[in-house]
C-alpha positions as CSV (number, residue, x, y, z in Angstrom):
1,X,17.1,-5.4,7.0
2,X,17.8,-3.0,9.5
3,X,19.4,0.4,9.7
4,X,19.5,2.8,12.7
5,X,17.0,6.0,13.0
6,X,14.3,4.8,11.1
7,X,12.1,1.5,10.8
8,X,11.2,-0.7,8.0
9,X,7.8,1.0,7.5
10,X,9.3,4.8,7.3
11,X,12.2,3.9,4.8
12,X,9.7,2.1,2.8
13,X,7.6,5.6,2.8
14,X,10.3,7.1,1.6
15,X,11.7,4.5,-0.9
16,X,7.6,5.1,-2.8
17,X,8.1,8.5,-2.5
18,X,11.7,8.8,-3.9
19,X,10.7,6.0,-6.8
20,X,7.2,8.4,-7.7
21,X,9.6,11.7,-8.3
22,X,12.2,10.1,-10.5
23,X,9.0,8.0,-12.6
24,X,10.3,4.2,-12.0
25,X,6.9,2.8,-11.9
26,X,7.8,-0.8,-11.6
27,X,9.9,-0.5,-8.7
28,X,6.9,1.8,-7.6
29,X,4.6,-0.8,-7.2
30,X,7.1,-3.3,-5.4
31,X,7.7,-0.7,-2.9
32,X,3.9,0.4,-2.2
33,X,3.1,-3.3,-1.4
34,X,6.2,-3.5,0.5
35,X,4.7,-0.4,2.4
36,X,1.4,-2.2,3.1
37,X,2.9,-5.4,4.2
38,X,5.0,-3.5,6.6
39,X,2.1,-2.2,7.8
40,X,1.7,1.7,6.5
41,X,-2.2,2.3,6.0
42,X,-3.6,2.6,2.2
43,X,-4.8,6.4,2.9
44,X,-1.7,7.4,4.3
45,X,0.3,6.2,1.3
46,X,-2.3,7.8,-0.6
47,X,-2.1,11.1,1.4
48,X,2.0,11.5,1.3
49,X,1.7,10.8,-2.6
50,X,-0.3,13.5,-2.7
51,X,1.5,15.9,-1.3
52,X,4.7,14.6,-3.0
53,X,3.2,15.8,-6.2
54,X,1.8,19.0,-5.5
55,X,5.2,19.6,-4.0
56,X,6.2,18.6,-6.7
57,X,4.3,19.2,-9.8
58,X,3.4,15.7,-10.6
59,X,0.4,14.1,-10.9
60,X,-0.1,11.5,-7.9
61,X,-3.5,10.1,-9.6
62,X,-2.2,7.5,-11.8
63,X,0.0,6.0,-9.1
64,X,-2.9,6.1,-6.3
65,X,-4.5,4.2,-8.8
66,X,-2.1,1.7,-8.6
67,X,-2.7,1.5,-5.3
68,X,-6.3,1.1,-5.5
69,X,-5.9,-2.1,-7.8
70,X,-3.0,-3.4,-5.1
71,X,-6.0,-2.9,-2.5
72,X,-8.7,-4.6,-4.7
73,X,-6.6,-7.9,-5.2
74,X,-6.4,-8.1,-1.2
75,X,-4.3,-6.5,1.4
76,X,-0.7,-8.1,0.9
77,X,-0.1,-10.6,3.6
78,X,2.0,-9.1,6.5
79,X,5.7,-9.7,7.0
């Protein structure tokens, strides 16, 4: 899966923060484990979904509680 310019971990970044502005939870969550498989650290997931929604004007706590409960069932393995 690779594309020029940026690597897997950045377009994964923006794939979760693309999927949080238009609301498709479900692909959401795939994305946010495919972020921390890929290597991208909880709290910066956590910190660019925060300032996605105050950019905004969503709320960013329901979905960085999804990531929370990801975190709670074990770090996905690594690719």
């Amino acid at each position: 899966m690779s594309r020029g310019g940026i690597d897997f971990s950045e377009r994964e970044i923006v794939n979760v923060v693309i999927l949080f502005i238009q609301g498709y939870r479900k692909q959401l969550y795939s994305h946010l484990r495919g972020a921390l498989r890929s290597g991208v650290q909880r709290v910066e997931l956590a910190n660019v979904l925060r300032y996605t929604g105050s950019l905004s004007s969503l709320d960013a706590k329901s979905v960085i509680r999804i990531l929370e409960k990801i975190n709670a069932r074990g770090a996905p393995r690594p690719f």
